[in-house]
C-alpha positions in Angstrom: 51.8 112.4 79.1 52.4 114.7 81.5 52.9 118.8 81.5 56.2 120.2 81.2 55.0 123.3 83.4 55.0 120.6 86.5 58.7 119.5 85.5 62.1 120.1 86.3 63.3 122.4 83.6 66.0 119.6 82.7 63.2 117.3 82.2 61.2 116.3 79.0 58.8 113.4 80.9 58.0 112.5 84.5 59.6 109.9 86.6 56.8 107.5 86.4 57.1 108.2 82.3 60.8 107.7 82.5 60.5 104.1 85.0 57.7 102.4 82.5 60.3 103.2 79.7 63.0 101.0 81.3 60.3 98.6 82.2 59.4 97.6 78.8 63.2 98.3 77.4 66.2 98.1 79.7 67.2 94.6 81.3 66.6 94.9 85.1 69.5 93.7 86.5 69.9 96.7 88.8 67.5 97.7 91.9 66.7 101.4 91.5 65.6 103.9 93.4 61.6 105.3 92.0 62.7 108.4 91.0 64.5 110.1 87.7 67.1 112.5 88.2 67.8 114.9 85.4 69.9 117.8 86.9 73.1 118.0 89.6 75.1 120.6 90.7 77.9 120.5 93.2 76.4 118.3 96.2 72.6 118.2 95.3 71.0 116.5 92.5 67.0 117.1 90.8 65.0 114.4 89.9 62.1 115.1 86.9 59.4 116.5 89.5 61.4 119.1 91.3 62.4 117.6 94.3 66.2 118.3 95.5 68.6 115.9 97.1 71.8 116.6 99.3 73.6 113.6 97.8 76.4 111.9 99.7 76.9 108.6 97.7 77.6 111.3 94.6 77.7 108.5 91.4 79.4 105.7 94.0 81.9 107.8 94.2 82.5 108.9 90.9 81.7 112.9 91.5 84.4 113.6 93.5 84.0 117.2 92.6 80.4 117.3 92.6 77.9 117.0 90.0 78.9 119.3 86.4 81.6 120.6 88.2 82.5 123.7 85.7 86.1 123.4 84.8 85.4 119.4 83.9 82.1 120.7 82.0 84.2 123.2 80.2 86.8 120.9 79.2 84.7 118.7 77.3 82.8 121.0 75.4 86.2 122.3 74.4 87.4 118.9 73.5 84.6 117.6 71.9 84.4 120.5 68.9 88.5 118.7 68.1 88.4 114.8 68.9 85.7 113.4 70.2 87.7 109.7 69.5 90.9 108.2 67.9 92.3 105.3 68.7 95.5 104.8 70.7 98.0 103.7 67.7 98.0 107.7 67.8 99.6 109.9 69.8 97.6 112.5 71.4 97.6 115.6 73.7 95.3 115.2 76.5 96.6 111.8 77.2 99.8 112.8 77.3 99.0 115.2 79.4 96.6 113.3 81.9 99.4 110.8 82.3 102.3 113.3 83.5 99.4 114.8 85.9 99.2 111.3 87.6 102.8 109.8 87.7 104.3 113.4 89.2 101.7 113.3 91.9 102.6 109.4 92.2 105.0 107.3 90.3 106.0 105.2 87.6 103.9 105.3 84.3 99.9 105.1 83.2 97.6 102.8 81.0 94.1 103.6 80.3 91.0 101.9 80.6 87.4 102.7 80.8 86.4 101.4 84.7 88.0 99.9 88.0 87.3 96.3 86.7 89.3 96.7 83.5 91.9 98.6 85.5 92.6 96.0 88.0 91.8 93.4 84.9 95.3 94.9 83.8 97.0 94.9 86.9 96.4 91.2 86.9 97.8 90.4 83.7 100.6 93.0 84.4 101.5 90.8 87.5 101.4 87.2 85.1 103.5 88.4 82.5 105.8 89.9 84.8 107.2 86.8 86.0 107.0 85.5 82.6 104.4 83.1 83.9 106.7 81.4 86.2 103.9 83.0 89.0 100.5 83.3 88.8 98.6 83.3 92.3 97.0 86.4 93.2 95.9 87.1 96.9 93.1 88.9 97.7 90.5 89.8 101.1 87.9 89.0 102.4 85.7 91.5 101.7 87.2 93.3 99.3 85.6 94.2 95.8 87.4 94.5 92.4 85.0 94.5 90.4 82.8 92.4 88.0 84.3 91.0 85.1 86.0 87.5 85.3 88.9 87.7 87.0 87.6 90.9 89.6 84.9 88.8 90.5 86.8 85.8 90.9 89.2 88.3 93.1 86.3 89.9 95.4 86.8 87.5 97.9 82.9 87.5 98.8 80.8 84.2 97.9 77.9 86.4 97.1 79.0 87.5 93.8 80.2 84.0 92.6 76.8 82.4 93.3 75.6 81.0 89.9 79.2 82.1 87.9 81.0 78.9 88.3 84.0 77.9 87.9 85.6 80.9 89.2 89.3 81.2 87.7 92.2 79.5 89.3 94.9 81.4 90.6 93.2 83.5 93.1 93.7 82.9 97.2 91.8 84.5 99.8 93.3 85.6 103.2 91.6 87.9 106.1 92.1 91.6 106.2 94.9 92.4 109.0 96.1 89.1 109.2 99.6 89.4 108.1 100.3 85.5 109.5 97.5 84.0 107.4 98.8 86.0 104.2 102.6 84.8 105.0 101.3 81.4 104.9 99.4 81.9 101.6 102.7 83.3 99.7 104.9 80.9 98.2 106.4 80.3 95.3 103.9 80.4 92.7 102.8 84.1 93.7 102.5 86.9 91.8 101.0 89.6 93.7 99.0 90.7 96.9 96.1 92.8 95.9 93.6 95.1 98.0 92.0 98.0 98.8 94.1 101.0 101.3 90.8 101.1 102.9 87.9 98.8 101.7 84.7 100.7 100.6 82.6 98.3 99.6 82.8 96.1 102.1 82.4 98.5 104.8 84.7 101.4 104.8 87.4 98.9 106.6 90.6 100.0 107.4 93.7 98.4 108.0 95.0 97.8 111.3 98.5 99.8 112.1 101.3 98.4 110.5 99.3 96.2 108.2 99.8 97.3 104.6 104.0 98.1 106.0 104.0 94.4 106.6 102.5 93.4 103.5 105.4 95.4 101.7 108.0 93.5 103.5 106.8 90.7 102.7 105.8 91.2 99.0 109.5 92.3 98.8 111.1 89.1 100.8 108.9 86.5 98.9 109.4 88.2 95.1 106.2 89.0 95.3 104.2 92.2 93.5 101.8 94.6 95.4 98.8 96.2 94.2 96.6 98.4 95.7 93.1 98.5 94.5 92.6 102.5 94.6 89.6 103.0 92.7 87.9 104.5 95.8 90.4 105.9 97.4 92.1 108.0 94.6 92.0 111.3 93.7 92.2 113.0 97.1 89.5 110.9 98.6 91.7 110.1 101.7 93.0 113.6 101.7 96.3 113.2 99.9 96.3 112.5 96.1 96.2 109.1 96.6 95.5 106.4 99.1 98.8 104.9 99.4 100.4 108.0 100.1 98.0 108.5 103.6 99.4 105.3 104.6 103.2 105.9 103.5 103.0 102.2 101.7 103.9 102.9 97.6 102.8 100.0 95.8 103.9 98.2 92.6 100.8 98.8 90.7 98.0 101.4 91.8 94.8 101.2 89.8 92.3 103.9 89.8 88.4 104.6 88.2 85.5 106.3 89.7 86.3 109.8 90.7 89.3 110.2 88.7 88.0 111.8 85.7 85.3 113.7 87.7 82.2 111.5 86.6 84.1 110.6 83.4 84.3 106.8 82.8 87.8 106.4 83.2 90.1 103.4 84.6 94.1 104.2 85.0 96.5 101.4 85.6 100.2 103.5 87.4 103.3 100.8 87.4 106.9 101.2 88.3 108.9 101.9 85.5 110.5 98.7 86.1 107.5 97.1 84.8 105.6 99.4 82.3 107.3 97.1 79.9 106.1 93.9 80.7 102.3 95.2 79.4 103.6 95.1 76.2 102.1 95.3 72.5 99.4 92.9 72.0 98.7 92.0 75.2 96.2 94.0 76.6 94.4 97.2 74.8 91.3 99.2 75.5 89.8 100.5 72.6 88.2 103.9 73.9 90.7 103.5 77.5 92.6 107.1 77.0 90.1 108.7 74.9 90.6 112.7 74.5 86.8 113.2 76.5 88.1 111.6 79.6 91.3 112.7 79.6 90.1 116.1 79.1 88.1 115.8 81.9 91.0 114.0 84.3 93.1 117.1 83.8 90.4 119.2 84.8 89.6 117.6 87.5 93.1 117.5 88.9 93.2 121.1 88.2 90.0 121.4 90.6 91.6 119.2 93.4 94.5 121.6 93.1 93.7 125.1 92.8 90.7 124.8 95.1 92.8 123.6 97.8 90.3 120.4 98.4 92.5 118.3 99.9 93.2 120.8 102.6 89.0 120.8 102.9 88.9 116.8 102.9 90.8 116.9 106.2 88.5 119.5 107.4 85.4 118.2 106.4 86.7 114.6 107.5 86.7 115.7 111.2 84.0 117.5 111.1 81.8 113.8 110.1 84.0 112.3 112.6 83.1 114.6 115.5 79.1 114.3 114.7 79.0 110.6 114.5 81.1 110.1 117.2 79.0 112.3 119.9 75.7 110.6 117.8 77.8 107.2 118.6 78.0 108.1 122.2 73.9 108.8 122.1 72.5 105.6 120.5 73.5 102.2 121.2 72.4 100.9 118.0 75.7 102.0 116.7 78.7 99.7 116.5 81.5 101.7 115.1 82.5 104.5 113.3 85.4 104.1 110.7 86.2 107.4 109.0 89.3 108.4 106.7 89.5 111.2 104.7 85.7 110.9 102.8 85.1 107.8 103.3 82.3 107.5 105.9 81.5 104.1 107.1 78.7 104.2 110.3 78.2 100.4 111.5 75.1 99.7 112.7 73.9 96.4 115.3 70.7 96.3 113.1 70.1 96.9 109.1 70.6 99.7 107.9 69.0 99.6 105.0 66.0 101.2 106.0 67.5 104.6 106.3 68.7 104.7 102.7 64.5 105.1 102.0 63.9 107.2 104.8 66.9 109.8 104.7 65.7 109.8 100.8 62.3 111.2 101.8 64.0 113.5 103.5 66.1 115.0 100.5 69.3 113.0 101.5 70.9 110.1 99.5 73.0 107.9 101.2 74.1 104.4 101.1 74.0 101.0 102.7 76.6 98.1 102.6 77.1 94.8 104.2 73.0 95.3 105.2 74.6 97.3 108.7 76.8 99.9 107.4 75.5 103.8 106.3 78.4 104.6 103.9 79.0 108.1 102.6 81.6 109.0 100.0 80.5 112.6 99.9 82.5 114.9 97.3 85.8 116.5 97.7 84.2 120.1 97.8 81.3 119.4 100.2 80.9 122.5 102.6 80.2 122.9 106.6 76.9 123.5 105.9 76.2 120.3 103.8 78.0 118.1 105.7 75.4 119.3 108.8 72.4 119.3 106.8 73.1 115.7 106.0 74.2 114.8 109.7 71.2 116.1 110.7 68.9 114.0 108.7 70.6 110.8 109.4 70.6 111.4 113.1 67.0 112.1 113.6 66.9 109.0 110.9 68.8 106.9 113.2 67.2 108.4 116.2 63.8 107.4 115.1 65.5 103.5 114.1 66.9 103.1 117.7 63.4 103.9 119.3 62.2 100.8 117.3 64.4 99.0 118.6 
């Protein structure tokens, strides 16, 4: 065993103690990273021997506000000495409360889940029983990620996850993203809904052309059509306004959200037009802890953050300030393809893998990510400062540098 003296004070064991426990207990069907981390706050994260990281990939996304951000942390501690759990046949505050914090920065009304894949499993059936099962084809993009259960797999439109699952379900259509001719000839009469991503994260950080996600409203509204964005990235302020939709001045039919919207909480939300709130009626779809007091806690919280710490306003701010670095880096080193950046969602597309800077940035006490095997991809929090942001552009460009002379 080793000594606590050598130990982050969080810490009870060493990483190497904590990775031969999962070893010998935990199913490995994820690849991670060598190292335990036991202790965040804000932008940077500890791991059991010490060692900080700026962390720019905070929880996928999840910590929009940063790692233990204090009015979430405060929250639950408050919530959890009343209800800790009840189910939803009663009524209770903080969901009540969660929910009117939503719909007046959006629209419509909320259901609660637990993730983005039972969210959007929701939106699905929302769409079916809307139409009374008269429609049932859902399309989706290529590219696009919705999650992992049956149906969200089966609507990621990318062959990778299917290999070894099927069947896949029937009803789902794949068209390309920007494409607005191939999705026209897709809808017909037995559609229910259009679903995707504002901006793909994901795949890529990809977003839409001009005019694209208009078009797809016109023609979900001339063919009878629902449309559903996918906005468990981009909600919560990610793209610099409360949610995605609302950067691109295209309101949906159904919005689903997870990740960052209960500040690290799991939480999935489901926002529908009041036209169709009661189509998802009793006994068709239920989460047993979706809406529970902790998480709701925790969502008001974290809209309070957004809100009186003006981070939206610092998104924008922060957003440029990645643009104009990667840009002039960009212009330096031909090994990068594109930038795509909106709001904090940072996608940097390499002409090589980029999957060897994930390790090497890491050395360097900077966690990042990689996508599609080219693409660094940063979904750094809401409240990240000047200072982080160019600690973290500086590691990746000497990072990158160092890739390109390889080359």
């Amino acid at each position: 065993m080793s000594t606590t003296a050598s130990l982050h004070p969080a810490a009870s064991q060493s990483s190497e103690e904590t990775i031969a426990q999962f070893q010998k207990y935990v199913i490995p069907n994820y690849t991670r990273y060598p190292v335990s981390l036991v202790h965040g706050e804000g932008s940077y994260v500890w791991d059991a021997e010490g060692k900080r990281y700026l962390d720019l990939f905070p929880g996928w996304g999840c910590d929009i506000i940063g790692h233990s951000p204090p009015r979430v942390v405060k929250a639950l501690q408050e919530q959890v000495e009343h209800l800790i759990h009840i189910p939803n046949t009663w009524y209770t505050e903080p969901q009540g409360k969660f929910a009117e914090a939503i719909c007046s920065r959006s629209f419509g009304k909320a259901f609660f889940a637990n993730s983005g894949a039972e969210a959007n499993e929701a939106a699905i059936k929302l769409a079916r029983l809307h139409t009374s099962g008269e429609r049932h084809k859902i399309i989706t993009f290529y590219n696009g990620f919705h999650g992992r259960t049956f149906a969200t797999v089966t609507a990621t439109a990318q062959p990778k996850y299917h290999a070894g699952l099927g069947p896949m379900l029937p009803g789902f259509v794949y068209a390309p993203l920007n494409d607005l001719d191939a999705v026209s000839k897709l809808v017909d009469d037995q559609t229910a809904a259009i679903m995707l991503e504002p901006v793909q994260g994901e795949g890529g950080i990809n977003i839409p052309a001009p005019g694209f996600l208009e078009g797809l409203r016109k023609l979900a509204d001339e063919r009878g059509a629902l449309l559903i964005f996918d906005e468990v990235q981009t909600c919560m302020g990610r793209l610099g306004t409360w949610f995605g939709y609302q950067s691109f001045n295209v309101q949906p039919d159904i919005m689903t959200m997870a990740k960052g919207v209960a500040g690290g909480v799991a939480c999935g939300v489901i926002v529908a037009k009041e036209s169709l709130a009661p189509d998802l009626r009793p006994g068709m779809h239920a989460s047993t802890f979706g809406g529970n007091p902790l998480a709701m806690a925790a969502g008001i919280a974290t809209v309070e953050t957004i809100e009186q710490d003006n981070l939206l306003e610092n998104v924008g701010k922060m957003s440029e300030r990645y643009r104009q670095y990667f840009e002039k880096l960009a212009s330096d080193l031909s090994i990068i393809r594109e930038i795509r950046i909106r709001g904090m969602m940072v996608g940097v597309d390499l002409k090589i893998t980029g999957t060897p800077a994930v390790g090497e940035c890491m050395k360097r006490g900077v966690l990042i990510n990689c996508t599609h095997d080219t693409v660094i991809r940063l979904l750094p929090a809401l409240n990240i400062t000047a200072d982080q942001v160019d600690e973290g552009c500086a590691v990746i460009g000497e990072v990158l540098r160092n890739m390109a002379k390889s080359v």
